[in-house]
N, CA and C atoms as an extended XYZ file, in Angstrom:
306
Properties=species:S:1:pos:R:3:atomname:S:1:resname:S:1:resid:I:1 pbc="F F F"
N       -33.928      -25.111        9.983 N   UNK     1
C       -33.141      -24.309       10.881 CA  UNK     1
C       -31.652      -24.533       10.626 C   UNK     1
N       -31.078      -25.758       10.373 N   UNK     2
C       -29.619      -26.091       10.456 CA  UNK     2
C       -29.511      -25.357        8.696 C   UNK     2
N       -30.361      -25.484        7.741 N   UNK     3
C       -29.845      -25.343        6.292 CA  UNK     3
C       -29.504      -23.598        6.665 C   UNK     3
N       -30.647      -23.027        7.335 N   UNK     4
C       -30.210      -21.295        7.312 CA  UNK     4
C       -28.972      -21.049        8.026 C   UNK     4
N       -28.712      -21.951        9.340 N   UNK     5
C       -27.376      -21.591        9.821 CA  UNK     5
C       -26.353      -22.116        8.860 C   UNK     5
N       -26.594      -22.832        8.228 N   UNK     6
C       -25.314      -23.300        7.239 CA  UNK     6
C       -24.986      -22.131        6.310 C   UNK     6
N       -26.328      -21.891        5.747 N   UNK     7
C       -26.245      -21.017        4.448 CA  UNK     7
C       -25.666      -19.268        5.236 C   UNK     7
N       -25.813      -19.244        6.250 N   UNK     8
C       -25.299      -17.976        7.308 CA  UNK     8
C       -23.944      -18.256        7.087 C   UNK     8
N       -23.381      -19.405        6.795 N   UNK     9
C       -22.054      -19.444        7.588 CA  UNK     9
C       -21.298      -19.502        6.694 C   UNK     9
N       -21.733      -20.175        4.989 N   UNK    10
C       -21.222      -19.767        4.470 CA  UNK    10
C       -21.147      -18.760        3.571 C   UNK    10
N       -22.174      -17.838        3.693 N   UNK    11
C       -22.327      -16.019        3.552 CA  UNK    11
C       -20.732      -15.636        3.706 C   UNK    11
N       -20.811      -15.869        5.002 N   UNK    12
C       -19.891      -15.260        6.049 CA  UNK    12
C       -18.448      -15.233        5.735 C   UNK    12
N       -18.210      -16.901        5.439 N   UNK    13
C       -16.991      -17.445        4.695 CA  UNK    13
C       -16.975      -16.627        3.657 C   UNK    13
N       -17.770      -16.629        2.359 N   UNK    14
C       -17.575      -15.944        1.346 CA  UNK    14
C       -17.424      -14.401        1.484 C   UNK    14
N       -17.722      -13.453        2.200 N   UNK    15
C       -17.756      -12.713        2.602 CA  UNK    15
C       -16.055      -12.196        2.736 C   UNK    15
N       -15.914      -12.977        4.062 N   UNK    16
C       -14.327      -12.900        3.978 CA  UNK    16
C       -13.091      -13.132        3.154 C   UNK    16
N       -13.776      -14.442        2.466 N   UNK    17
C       -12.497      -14.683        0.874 CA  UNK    17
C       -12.515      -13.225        0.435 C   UNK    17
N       -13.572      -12.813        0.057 N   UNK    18
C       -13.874      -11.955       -1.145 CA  UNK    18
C       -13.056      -10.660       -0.428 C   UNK    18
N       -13.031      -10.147        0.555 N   UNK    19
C       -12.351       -9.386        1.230 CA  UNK    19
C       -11.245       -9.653        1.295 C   UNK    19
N       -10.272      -10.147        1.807 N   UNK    20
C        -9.057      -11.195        1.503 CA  UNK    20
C        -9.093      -11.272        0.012 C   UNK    20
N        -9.519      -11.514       -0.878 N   UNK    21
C        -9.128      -11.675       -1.870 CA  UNK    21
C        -8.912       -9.856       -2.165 C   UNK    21
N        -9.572       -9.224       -2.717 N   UNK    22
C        -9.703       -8.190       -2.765 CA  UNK    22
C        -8.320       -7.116       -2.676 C   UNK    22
N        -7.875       -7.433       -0.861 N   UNK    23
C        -6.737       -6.949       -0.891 CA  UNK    23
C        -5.839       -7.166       -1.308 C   UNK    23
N        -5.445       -8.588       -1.562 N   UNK    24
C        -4.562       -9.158       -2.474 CA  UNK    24
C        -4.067       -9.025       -3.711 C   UNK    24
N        -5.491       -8.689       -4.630 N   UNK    25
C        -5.505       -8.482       -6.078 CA  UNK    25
C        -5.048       -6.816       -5.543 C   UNK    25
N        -5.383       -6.062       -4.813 N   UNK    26
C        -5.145       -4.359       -4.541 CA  UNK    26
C        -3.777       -4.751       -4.569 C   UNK    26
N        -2.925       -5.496       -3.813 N   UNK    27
C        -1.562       -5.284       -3.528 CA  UNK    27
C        -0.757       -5.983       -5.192 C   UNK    27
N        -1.784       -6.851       -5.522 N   UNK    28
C        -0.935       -7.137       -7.056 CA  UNK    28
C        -0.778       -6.417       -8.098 C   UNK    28
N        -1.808       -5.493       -8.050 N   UNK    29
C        -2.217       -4.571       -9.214 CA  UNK    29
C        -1.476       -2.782       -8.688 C   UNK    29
N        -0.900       -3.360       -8.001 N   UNK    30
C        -0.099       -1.493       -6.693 CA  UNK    30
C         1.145       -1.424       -7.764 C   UNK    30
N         1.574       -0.628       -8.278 N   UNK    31
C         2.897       -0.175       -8.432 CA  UNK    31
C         3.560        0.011       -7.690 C   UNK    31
N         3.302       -0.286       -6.419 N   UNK    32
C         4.499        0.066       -5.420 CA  UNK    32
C         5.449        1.570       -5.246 C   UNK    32
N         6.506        1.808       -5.692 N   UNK    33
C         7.560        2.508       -6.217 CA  UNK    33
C         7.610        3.066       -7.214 C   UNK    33
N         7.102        2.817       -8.335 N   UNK    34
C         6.475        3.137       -9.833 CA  UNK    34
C         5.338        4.138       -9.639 C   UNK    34
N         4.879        3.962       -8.714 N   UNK    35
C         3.232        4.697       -8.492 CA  UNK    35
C         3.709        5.949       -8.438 C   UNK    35
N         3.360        7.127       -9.460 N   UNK    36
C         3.608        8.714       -9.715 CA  UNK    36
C         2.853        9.341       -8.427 C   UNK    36
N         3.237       10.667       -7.842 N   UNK    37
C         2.684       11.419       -6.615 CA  UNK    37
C         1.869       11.683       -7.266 C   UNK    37
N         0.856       11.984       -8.288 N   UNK    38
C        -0.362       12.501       -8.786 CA  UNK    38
C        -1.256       11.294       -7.991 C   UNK    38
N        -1.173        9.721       -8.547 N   UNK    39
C        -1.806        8.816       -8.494 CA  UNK    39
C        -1.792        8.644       -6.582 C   UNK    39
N        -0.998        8.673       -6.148 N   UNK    40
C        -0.580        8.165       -4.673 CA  UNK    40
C        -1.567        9.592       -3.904 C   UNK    40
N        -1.186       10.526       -4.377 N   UNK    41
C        -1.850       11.601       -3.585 CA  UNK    41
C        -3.578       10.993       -3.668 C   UNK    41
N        -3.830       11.116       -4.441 N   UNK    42
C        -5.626       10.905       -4.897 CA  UNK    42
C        -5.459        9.377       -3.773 C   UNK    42
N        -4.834        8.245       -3.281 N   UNK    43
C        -5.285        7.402       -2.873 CA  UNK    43
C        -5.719        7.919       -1.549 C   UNK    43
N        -6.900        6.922       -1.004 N   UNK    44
C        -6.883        6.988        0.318 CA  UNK    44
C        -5.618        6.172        1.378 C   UNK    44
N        -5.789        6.743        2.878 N   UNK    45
C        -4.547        6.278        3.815 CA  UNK    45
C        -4.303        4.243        3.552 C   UNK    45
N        -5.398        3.853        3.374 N   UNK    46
C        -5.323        2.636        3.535 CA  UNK    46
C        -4.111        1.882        2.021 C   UNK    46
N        -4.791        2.882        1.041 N   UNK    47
C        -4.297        1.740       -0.149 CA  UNK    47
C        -2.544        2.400       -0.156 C   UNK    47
N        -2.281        4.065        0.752 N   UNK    48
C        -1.616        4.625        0.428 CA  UNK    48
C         0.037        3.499        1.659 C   UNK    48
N        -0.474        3.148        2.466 N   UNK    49
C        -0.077        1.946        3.221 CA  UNK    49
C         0.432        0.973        2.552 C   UNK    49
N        -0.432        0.523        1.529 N   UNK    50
C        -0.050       -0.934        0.627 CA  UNK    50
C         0.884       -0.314        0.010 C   UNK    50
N         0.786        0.918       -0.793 N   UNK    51
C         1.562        1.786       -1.759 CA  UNK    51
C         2.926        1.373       -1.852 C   UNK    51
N         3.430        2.428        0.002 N   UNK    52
C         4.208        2.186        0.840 CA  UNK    52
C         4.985        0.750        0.892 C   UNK    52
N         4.465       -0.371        1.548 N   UNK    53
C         4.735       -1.196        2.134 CA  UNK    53
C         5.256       -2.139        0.615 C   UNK    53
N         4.916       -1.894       -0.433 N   UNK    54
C         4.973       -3.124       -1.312 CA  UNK    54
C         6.110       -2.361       -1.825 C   UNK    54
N         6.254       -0.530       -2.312 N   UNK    55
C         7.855       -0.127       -2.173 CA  UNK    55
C         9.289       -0.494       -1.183 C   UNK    55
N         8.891       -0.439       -0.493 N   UNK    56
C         9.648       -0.955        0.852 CA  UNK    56
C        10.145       -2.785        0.578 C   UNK    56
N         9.235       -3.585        0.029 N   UNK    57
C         9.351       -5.058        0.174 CA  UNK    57
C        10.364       -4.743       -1.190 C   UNK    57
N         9.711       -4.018       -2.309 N   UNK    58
C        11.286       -4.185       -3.064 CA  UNK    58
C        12.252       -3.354       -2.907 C   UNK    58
N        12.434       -2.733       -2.262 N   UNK    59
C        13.553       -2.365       -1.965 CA  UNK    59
C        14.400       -2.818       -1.103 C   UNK    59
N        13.887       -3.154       -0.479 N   UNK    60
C        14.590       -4.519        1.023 CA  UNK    60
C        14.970       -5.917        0.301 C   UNK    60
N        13.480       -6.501        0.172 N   UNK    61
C        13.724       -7.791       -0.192 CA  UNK    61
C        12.967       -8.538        1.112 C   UNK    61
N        12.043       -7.700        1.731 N   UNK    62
C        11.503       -8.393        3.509 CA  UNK    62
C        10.311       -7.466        3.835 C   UNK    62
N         9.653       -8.043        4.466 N   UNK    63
C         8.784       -7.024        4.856 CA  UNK    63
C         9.400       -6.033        5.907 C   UNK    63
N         8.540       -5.026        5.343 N   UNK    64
C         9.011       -3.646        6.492 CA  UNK    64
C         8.518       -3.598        7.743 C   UNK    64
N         8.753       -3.009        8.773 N   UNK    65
C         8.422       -2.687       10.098 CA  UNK    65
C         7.474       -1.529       10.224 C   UNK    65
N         6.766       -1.348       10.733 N   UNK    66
C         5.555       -0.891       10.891 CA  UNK    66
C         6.166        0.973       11.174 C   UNK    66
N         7.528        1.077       11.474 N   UNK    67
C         7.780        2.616       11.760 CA  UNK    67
C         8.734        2.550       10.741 C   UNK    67
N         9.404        1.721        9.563 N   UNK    68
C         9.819        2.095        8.346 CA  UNK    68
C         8.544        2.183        7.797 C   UNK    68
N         7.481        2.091        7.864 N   UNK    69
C         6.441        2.059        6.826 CA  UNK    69
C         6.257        3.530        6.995 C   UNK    69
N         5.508        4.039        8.194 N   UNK    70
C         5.595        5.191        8.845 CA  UNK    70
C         6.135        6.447        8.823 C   UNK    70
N         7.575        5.943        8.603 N   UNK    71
C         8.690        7.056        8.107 CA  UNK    71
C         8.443        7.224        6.543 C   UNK    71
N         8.637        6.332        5.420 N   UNK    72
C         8.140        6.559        4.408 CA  UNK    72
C         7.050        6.815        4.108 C   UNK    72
N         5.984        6.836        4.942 N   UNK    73
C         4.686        7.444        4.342 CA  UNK    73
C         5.122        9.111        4.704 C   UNK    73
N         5.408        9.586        5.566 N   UNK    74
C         6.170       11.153        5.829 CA  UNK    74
C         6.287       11.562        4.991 C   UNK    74
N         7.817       10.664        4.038 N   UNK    75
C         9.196       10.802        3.328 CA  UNK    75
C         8.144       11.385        2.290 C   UNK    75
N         7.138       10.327        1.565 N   UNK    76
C         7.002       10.476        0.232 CA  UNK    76
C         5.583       11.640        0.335 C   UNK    76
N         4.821       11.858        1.829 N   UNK    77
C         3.746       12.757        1.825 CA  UNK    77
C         4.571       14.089        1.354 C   UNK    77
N         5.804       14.452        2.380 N   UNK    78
C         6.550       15.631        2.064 CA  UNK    78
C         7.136       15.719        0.706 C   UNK    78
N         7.757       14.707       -0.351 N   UNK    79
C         7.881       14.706       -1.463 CA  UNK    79
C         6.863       15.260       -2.167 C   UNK    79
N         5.611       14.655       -2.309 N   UNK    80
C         5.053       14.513       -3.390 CA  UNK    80
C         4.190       16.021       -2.956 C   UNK    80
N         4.480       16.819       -1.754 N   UNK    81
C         3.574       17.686       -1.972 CA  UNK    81
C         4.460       19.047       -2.266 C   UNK    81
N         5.416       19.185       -2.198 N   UNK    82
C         6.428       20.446       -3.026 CA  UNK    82
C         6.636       19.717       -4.383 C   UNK    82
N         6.463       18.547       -5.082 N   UNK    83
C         6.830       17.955       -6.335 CA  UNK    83
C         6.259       18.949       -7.292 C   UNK    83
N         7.181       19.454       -8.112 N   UNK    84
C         6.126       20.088       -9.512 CA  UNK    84
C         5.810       19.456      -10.687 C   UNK    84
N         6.644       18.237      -10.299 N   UNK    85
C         6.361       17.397      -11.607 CA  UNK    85
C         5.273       15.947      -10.599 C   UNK    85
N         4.042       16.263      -11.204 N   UNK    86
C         3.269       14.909      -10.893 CA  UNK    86
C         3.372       13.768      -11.087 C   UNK    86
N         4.158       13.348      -11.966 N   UNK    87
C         4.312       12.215      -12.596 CA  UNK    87
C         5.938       11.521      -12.059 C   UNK    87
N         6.592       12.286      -10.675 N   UNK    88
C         7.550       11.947      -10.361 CA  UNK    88
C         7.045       10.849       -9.525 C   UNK    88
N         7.907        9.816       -9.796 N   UNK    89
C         6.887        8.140       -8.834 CA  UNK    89
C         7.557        8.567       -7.313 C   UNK    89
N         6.837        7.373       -6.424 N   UNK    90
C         6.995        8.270       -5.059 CA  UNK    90
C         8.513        7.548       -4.708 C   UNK    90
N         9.352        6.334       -5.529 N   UNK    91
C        10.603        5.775       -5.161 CA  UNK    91
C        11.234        6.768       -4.627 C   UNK    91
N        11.423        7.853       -5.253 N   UNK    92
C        12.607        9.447       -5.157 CA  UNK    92
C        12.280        9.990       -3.715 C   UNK    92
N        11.226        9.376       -3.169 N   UNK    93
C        11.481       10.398       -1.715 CA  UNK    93
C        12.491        9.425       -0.925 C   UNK    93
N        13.288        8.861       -1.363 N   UNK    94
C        14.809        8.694       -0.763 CA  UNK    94
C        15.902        9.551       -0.986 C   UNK    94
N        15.173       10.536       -0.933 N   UNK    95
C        16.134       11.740       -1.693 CA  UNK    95
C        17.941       11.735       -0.493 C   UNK    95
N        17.184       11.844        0.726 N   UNK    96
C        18.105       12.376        2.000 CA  UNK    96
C        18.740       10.471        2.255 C   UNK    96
N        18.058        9.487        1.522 N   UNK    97
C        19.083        8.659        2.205 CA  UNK    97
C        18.410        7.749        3.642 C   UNK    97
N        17.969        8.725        4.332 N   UNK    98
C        17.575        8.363        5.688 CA  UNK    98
C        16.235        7.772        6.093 C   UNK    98
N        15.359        7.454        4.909 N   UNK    99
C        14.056        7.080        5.376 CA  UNK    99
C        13.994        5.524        4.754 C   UNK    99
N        14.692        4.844        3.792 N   UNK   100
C        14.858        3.852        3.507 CA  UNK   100
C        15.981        3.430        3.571 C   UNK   100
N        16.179        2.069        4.173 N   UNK   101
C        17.338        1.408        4.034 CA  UNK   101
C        17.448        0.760        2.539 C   UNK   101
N        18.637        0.951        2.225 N   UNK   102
C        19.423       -0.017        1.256 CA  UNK   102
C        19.697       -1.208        1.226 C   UNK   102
């Protein structure tokens, strides 16, 4: 009885590294800012978040706030969907200035 609750528990543990890990390697392997509106469009909302958020960390130098993240997911949805060139990365939806700080 105690070996199955053990072996439950550390399922469970592993379970979660691997998840945790997962996102981690997602956020190492992100272009961030580099990432072209072809590629960013095709992501789903979640990875399109990391996208976001890891542009934002270099461009700051800090993590972003949850309504700069917000505003740039807008900035670069409205970019990348009049873009005629696909391969324009999503950095340029600072076009106006106003959705990222400097």
């Amino acid at each position: 009885m105690k070996a199955t609750k053990a072996r439950a528990g550390l399922l469970i543990a592993a379970a979660v590294l691997t998840l945790t890990g997962c996102t981690e390697i997602e956020r190492a392997m992100n272009k961030g800012g580099d990432t072209p509106c072809r590629e960013y469009v095709e992501q789903d909302q979640k990875t399109q978040r990391v996208t976001i958020t890891k542009f934002l960390e270099e461009q700051q130098g800090a993590e972003p706030s949850g309504t700069n993240v917000d505003l740039s997911i807008a900035a670069v949805n409205a970019l990348c969907s009049v873009q005629a060139n696909a391969d324009t990365p999503i950095e340029r939806a600072d076009v106006a200035g106003i959705f990222i700080r400097k």
